[in-house]
C-alpha positions in Angstrom: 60.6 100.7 296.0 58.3 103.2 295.6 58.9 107.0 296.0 56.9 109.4 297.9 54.8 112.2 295.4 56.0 115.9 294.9 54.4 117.6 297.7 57.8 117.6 300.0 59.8 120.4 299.9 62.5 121.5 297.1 65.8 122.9 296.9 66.5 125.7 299.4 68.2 127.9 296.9 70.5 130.8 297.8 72.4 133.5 295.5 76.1 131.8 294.7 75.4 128.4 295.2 73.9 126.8 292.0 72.2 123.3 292.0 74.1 120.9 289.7 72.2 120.6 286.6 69.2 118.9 286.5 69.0 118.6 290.5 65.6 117.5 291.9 64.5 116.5 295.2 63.4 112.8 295.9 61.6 111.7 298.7 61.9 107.8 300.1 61.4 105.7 303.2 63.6 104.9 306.1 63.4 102.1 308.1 60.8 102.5 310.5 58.8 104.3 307.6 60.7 107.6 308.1 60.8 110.3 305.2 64.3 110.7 303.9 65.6 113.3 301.2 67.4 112.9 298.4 69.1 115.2 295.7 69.7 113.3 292.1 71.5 115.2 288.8 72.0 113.2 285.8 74.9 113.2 283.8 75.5 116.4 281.8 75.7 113.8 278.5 72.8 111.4 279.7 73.1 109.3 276.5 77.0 108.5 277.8 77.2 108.7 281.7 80.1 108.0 283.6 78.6 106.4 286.2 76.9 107.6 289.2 78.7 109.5 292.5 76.9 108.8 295.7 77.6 111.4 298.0 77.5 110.5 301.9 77.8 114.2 303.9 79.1 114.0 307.5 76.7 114.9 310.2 75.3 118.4 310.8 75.7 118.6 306.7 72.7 118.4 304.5 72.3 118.1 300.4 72.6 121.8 299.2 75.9 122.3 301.1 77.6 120.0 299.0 75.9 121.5 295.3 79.6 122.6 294.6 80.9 118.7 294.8 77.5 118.0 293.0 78.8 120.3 290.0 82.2 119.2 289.9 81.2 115.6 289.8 79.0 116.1 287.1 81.8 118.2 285.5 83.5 114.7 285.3 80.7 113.1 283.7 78.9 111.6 286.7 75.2 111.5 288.1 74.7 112.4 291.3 72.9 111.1 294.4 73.2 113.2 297.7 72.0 111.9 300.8 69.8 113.7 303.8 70.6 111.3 306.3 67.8 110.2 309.4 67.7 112.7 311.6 69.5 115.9 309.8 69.3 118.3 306.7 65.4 117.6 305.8 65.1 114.6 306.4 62.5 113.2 309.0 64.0 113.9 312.7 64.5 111.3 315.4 63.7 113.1 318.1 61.2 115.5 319.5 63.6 118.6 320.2 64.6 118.3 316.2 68.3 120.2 317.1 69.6 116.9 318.5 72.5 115.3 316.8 70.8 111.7 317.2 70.4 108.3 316.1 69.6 105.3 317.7 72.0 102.8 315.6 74.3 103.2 312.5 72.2 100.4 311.0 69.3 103.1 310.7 72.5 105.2 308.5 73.4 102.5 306.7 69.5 101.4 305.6 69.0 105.0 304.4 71.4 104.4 301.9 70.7 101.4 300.7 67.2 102.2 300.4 68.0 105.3 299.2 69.9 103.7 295.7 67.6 101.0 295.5 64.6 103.8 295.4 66.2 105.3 292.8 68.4 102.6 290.9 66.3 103.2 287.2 68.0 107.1 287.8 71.0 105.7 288.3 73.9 104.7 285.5 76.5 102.0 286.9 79.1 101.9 287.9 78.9 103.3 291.1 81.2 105.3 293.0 80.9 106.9 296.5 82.2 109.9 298.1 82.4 109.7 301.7 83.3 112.7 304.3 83.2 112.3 308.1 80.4 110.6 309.4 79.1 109.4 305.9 82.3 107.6 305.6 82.0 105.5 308.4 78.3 105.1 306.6 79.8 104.1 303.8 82.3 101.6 305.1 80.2 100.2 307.2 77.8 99.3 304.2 79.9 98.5 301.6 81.6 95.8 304.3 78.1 94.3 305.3 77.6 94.5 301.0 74.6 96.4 301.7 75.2 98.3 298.7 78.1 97.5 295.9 80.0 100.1 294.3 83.2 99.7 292.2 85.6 102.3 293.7 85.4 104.3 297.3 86.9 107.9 298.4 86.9 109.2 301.9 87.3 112.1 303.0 88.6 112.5 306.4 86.5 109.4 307.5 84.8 109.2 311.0 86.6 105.8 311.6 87.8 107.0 314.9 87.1 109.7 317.4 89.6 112.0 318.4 88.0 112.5 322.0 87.8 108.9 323.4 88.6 109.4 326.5 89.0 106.8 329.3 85.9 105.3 330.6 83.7 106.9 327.7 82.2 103.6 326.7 81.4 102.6 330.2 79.5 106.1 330.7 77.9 106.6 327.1 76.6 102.5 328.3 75.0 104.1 331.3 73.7 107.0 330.2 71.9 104.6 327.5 70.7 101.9 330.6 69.4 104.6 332.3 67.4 105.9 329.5 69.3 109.3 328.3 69.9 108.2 325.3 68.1 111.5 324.0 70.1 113.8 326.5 72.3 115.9 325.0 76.3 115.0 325.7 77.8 117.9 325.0 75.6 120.9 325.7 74.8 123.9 323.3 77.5 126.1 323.2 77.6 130.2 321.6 77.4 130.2 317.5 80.5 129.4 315.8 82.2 132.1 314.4 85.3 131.3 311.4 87.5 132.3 314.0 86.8 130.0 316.4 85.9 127.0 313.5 87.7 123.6 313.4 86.6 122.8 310.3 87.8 125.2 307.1 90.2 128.1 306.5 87.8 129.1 303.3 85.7 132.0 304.9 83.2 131.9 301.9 82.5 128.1 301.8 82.1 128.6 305.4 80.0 131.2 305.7 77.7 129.5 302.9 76.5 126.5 305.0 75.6 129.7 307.6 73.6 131.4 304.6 71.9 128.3 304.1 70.8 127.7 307.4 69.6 131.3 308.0 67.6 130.7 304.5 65.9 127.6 306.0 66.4 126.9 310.1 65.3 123.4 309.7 68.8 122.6 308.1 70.4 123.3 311.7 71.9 120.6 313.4 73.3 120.8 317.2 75.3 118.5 319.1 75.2 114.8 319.5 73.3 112.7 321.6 74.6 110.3 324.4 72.6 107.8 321.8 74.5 109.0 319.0 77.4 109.0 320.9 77.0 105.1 321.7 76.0 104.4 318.3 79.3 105.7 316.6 81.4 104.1 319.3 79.4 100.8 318.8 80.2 100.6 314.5 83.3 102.0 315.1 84.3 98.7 316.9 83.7 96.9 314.8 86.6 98.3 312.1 88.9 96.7 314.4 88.1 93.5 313.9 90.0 91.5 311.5 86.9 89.7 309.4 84.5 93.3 309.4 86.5 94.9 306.2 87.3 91.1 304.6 84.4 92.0 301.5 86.4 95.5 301.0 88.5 94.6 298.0 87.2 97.4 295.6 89.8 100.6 295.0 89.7 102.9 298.1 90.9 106.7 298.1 91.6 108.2 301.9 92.1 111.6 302.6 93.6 112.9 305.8 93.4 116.4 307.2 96.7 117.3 308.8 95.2 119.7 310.9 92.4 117.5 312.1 90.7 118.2 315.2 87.4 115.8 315.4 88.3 112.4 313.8 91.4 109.9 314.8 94.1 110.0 311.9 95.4 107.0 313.4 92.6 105.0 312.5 93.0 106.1 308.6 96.4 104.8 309.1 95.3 101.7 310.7 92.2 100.4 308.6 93.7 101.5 304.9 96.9 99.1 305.7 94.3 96.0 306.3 92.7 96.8 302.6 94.3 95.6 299.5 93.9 98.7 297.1 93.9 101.8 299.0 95.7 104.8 298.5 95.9 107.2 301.5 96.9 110.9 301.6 97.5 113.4 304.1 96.4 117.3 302.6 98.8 119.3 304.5 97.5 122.3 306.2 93.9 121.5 305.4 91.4 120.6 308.2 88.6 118.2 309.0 86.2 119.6 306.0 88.7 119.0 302.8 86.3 119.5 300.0 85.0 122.8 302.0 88.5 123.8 302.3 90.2 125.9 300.1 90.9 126.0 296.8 94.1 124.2 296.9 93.9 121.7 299.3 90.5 120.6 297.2 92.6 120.2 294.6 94.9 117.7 296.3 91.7 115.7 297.1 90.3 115.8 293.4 93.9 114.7 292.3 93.6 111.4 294.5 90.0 111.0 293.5 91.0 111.0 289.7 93.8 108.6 290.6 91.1 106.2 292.3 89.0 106.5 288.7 91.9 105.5 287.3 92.4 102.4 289.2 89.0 101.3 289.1 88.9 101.9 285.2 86.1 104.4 285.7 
């Protein structure tokens, strides 16, 4: 598959967050012939890679928020792959009013990245393991069931498997809202900036304020909330985990980390889904909330501990 030329935008670089080494922008297509960005790094000893890391952000994130990941993986010997996903970060919006959190189905996700690694497979050293947060995870298991892309070993962290807010009657409204064309209506509306005080996400002011740097160094990177279409899309993939055949192809070694303090995402379901696959090892970082690896220090630690112990499994 074909890349697009040069001509796209780069990095958006900020003091105190460094690239990995090497990073470069790659431009591919979408389905439906959308421009999608990608960030790849080699290996920091190219002659003898580990492999390649596929990072999957959850939404609202884009590639340069997660160059710290991208560093630390290559630390460990790894190229990189970070993904703009349709609709956010860089990437090609779906909709007009380019603040909507929106997609139309988790199909158009799940294409991205498949596209996305086959695009770019002769920059990309086997084996292959992905790193999932929050949205992206439920990306990635959704892919890796349907073998839309193979990979040897899988982390998640705090996957989107599950919403914590589904509340009574959501499906029948998010269907009507959908029938009656609204898909591109907001469901929940704008609210006043975030401040760290009032964020659900991290205790670590400085990784927190960094994704607000980055925005304020390039606007387009903003994300707002989702979509009634979104919305309809996440509860329509997210059905299908609960069904005993979807996650029959998921043999590989998984890694599953829980935030104790999590606020957007059902633990239940990590519970739930990790006992139906045969090597999976699931964690709960105490004290840490939805955004581990933008957490602090320590509870990052816990997740790089489990991470290594997934490697180890998977002889990687």
């Amino acid at each position: 598959m074909d890349t697009l030329p040069a001509e796209h935008d780069g990095l958006v670089l900020i003091p105190g967050n460094d690239p990995p080494q090497g990073a470069e922008i790659v431009w591919f297509k979408g389905s439906g012939g959308r421009d999608l960005r990608a960030c790849v790094a080699p290996a920091l000893a190219p002659d003898r890679p580990r492999g390649t890391a596929i990072v999957c952000p959850g939404r609202t994130e884009f590639i340069e928020k997660y160059f710290e990941v991208g560093r630390e993986l290559q630390a460990m010997g790894f190229a990189i792959v970070i993904l703009d996903w349709p609709g956010q970060g860089l990437s090609e919006r779906l909709l007009d009013d380019t603040k909507k959190g929106h997609i139309d189905r988790f199909e158009t996700f799940m294409g991205a990245l498949a596209n996305g690694l086959a695009a770019l497979a002769d920059r990309l050293p086997h084996p292959y393991v992905s790193l999932a947060h929050s949205m992206g995870g439920a990306i990635a298991l959704a892919a890796i069931a349907d073998e839309l892309v193979s990979v040897e070993a899988a982390a998640f962290s705090a996957p989107m498997w599950g919403l914590k807010s589904n509340f009574l009657g959501m499906r029948y409204l998010v269907w009507a809202m959908r029938a009656t064309g609204r898909s591109g209506d907001y469901a929940v509306q704008p609210g006043p900036p975030e401040t760290f005080e009032t964020n659900i996400v991290t205790h670590d002011k400085k990784r927190w304020q960094m994704q607000r740097a980055l925005v304020d160094a390039r606007p387009d990177l903003e994300l707002g909330p989702v979509t009634w279409g979104w919305l309809g899309a996440s509860l329509d993939i997210l059905s299908t985990f609960t069904k005993p055949k979807t996650l029959k192809n998921v043999t590989i070694p998984v890694f599953v980390a829980s935030a104790s303090e999590e606020k957007l995402v059902d633990n239940a379901t990590h519970t739930a889904i990790c006992r139906r696959l045969p090597d999976c090892e699931h964690v709960t970082v105490d004290g840490a909330m939805h955004e581990i690896l933008m957490e602090t220090d320590d509870k990052r630690a816990e997740f790089w501990e489990g991470f290594q112990r997934l490697l180890k499994r998977a002889g990687i």
